[in-house]
N, C-alpha and C positions, 0 to 999 in steps of 0.2 A: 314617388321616386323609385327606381330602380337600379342594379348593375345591368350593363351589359362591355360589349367588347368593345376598345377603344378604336375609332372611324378616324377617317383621316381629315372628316369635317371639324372633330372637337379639335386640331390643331390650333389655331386662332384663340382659342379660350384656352385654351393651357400656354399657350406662351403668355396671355393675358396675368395670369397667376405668377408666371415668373418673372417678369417684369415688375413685377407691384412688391416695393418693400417692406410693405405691411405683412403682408403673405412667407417671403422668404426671407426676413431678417436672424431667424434664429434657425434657418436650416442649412443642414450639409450642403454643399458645395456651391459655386458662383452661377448663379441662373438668367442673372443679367445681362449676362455674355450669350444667353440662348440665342437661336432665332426661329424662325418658321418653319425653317428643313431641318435644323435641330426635333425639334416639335415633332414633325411628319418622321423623322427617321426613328423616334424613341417608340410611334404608335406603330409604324410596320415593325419593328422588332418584338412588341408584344406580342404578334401573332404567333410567335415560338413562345410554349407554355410550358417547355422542358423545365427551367432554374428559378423562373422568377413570371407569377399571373399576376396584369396589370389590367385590370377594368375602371370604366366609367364609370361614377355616380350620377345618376340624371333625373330630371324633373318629369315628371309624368309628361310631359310635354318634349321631350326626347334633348332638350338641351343639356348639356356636359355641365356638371359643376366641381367636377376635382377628380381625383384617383384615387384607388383602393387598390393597394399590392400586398402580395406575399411573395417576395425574395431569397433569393440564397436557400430554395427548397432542399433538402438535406434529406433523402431517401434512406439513409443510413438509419436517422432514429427518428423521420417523418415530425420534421421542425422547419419551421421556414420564419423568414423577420417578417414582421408586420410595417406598413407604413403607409400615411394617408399623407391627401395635398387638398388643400380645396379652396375654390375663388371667393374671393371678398365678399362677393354678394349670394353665398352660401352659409357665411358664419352667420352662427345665431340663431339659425334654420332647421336643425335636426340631422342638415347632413352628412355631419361630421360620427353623430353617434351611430346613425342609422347603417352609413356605408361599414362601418368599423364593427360592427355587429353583423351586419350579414358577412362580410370576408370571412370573419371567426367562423360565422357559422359554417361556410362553404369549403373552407377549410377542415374541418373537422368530419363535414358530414357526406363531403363530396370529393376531396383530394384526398383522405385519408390522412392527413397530417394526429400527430399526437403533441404538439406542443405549438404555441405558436409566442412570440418575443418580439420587441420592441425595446428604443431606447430615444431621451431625450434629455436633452440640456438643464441642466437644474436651473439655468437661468432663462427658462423658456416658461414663465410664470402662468402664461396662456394655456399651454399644454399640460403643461401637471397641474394644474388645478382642473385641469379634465380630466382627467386620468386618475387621479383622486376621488374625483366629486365621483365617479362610479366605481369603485372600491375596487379600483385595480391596484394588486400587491406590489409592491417592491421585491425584483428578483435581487437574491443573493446569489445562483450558482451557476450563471453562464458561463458558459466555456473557454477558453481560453484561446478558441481557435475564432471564437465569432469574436472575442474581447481585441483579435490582432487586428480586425479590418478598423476599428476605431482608435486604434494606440494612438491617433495626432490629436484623441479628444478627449479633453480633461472635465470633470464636474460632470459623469451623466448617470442619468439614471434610468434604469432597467426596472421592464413588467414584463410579464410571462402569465399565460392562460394556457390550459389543461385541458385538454379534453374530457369532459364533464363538466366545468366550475360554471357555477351559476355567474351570468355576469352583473347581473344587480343583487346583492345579498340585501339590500334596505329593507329594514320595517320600520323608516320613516324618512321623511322628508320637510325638510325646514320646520319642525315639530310637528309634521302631521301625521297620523297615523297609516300604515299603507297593508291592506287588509287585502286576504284571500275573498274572492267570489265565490259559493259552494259551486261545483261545475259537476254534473252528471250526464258521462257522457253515456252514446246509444248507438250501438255499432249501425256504420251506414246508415245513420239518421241525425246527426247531428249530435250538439251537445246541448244540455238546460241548466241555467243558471240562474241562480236566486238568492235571494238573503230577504230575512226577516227583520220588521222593526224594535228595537231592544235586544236583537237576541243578538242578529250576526253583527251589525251597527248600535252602538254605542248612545244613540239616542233614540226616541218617538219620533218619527219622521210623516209629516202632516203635506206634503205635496212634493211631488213629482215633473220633471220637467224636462226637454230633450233640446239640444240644438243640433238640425242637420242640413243638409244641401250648402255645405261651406266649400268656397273656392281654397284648395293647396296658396297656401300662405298668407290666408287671413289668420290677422292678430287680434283678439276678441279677451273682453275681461277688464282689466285696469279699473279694478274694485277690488274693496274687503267687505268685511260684514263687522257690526260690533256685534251682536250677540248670537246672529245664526248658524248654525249649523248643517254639515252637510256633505252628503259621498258624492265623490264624483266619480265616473269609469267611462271609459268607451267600449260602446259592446262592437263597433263598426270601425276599422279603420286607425291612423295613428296621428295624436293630440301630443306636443308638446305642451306641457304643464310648468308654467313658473309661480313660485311661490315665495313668498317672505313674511316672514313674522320675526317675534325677536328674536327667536332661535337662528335667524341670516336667513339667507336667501339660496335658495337649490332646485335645480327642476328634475323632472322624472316625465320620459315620456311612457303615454297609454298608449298601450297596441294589443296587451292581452285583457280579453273581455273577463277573463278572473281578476282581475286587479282592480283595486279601487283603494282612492285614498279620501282619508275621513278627515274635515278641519273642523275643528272644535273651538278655536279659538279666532281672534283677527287677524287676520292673513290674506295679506295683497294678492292676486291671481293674476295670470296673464294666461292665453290659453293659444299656441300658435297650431293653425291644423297642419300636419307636412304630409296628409293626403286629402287628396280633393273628396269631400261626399262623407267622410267621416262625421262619429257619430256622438257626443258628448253628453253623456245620461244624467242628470242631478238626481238626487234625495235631500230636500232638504227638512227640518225641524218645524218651520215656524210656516203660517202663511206668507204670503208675498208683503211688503213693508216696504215701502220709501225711505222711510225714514231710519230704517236698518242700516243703509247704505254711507260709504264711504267712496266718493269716486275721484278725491281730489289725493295724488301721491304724498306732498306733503303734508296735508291733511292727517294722512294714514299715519306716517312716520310721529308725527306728535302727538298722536293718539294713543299708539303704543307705548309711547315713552313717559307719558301718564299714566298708563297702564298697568308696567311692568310689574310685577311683584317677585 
C-alpha cells in the first residue's frame, strides 16, 4: 500500500464509501446526497495543496481504498486537522493505521507542520477504540478558534500528536511482551540485527522458522499453542499481528525489523500480510509438536478459561 495523489479514476470508489451507511453513519456531514461530479470535483480541488492535502491510500495494485487529509493547514503555528475515510472493504486491513501514520509522518517530516489534531464523536465506539488501542492522548487545549468550526457538535473527543511523539509507546500487547531487536547499524552498509537465546529472549529457543512469498492480504495463523513459546518479527515488509489471550485481544502491526514480540503464554494468533512478499521470522522454544496445537477458536476460548489463574 501506498499514498499517492487523488486521480479522477478513484471517483467511483469514493462515492462508493459515501454511499455505504456503514462507512458514514458517524461522520460529519450528509454524504448520501453526494454524487459522481460531487466526487470528481472534491479530487480536482485537491490538486490545490495550499489549506487542506488530500491523498489516496492504495493497494500495491494501484486501487483507491479511502483518503488521508490534513486540513485547515495553519502556517501561523504549523498545525493542521487530521482526517481519514476508507471503504468497507478496507477495514480490518491495516489501512486505516498504515495511511494515518504515514500522513503524520509526511506531515512532520515533509510539510513542516509542528502539531497535527483530530476529533471524533464519543459515540463513534469504532473509532475511539482505534485511537485508544494505539495510545493516542486525549487533547485538553484546543483552541478556541478550531473549537468554533464544530460548536453544532456536542460529545467529541479530541487527540493531538507532536512532533516527535512516538506513536506506539507499547511494551505489550494482549499480555505479550514487545521487545527491542539489538540493531547495529553501518554507515552505507546497512544495518545487523540480532538477539541471543536466554539473554535478549526470555527463553531457550530450539528452532527457527520463516514464512515468505505471501500475497498482500493473506490471513494466515488461526492457532494458539498450549505450552510453546516464541518471538515473532518481521525483518522484510509489513505483518498485521492479531492477538488474544485473557489479557483481550489487541493487534500491533510489524514493519520495523527491531521489533518483536515474545508469547509466552496461550495466545490465539492471526497474522494479516498488508504487503505482498513480506517476511514473518519465528523463534520458537520447543521442537515442532502436533499435539502442541490448538486450531479450533472455541476450543482456545475454553481452554483459557480452564486455564486462568
Amino acid at each position: 500500500m501506498r499514498l499517492r495523489d487523488l486521480e479522477l479514476k478513484d471517483a467511483p470508489l469514493m462515492l462508493e464509501w459515501m454511499h455505504d451507511e456503514n462507512v458514514v453513519e458517524k461522520l460529519r456531514g450528509n454524504f448520501k446526497e453526494k454524487t459522481l461530479e460531487d466526487a470528481e470535483k472534491f479530487i480536482l480541488a485537491s490538486m490545490n495543496k495550499k489549506e487542506n492535502i488530500h491523498l489516496a491510500i492504495v493497494s500495491d495494485e494501484d486501487e483507491y481504498m479511502g483518503t488521508v487529509s490534513l486540513k485547515s493547514i495553519d502556517r501561523s503555528n504549523n498545525s493542521a486537522e487530521f482526517a481519514i475515510t476508507v471503504r468497507k472493504i478496507a477495514m480490518g486491513r491495516g489501512y486505516s493505521w498504515w495511511g494515518m501514520e504515514e500522513i503524520i509522518r509526511l506531515a512532520f517530516e515533509k510539510y513542516g507542520l509542528e502539531n497535527v489534531y483530530w476529533c471524533v464523536s464519543r459515540a463513534n465506539d469504532r473509532a475511539v477504540r482505534f485511537y485508544d488501542k494505539h495510545n493516542f492522548h486525549e487533547a485538553v487545549d484546543i483552541s478556541r478558534n478550531i473549537l468554533a468550526r464544530y460548536e453544532e457538535m456536542n460529545d467529541l473527543k479530541w487527540y493531538s500528536v507532536l512532533k516527535g511523539d512516538i506513536l506506539d509507546e507499547r511494551t505489550e500487547v494482549a499480555g505479550c511482551k514487545i521487545i527491542r531487536i539489538k540493531t547495529v547499524p553501518t554507515v552505507g552498509a546497512g544495518e545487523l540485527s540480532f538477539f541471543e537465546s536466554t539473554h535478549d529472549v526470555p527463553f531457550e529457543f530450539k528452532r527457527m522458522y520463516y514464512i515468505s512469498k505471501v500475497p498482500e492480504g493473506t490471513r494466515r495463523g488461526f492457532h494458539a499453542h498450549k505450552k510453546l513459546k516464541q518471538l515473532l518479527f518481521c525483518p522484510y515488509g509489513r505483518i498485521q499481528l492479531i492477538l488474544e489471550s485473557k489479557h483481550g485481544r489487541e493487534e500491533i502491526e510489524l514493519s520495523d525489523p527491531s521489533v518483536g514480540v515474545v508469547i509466552e503464554e496461550p495466545t490465539w494468533r492471526e497474522m494479516l500480510w498488508l504487503q505482498k512478499d513480506s517476511v514473518l521470522c519465528v523463534a520458537a522454544s520447543e521442537f515442532y509438536d502436533v499435539e502442541d496445537y490448538i486450531r479450533d477458536y472455541q476450543e482456545f476460548k475454553e481452554y483459557i478459561c480452564l486455564n486462568m489463574t
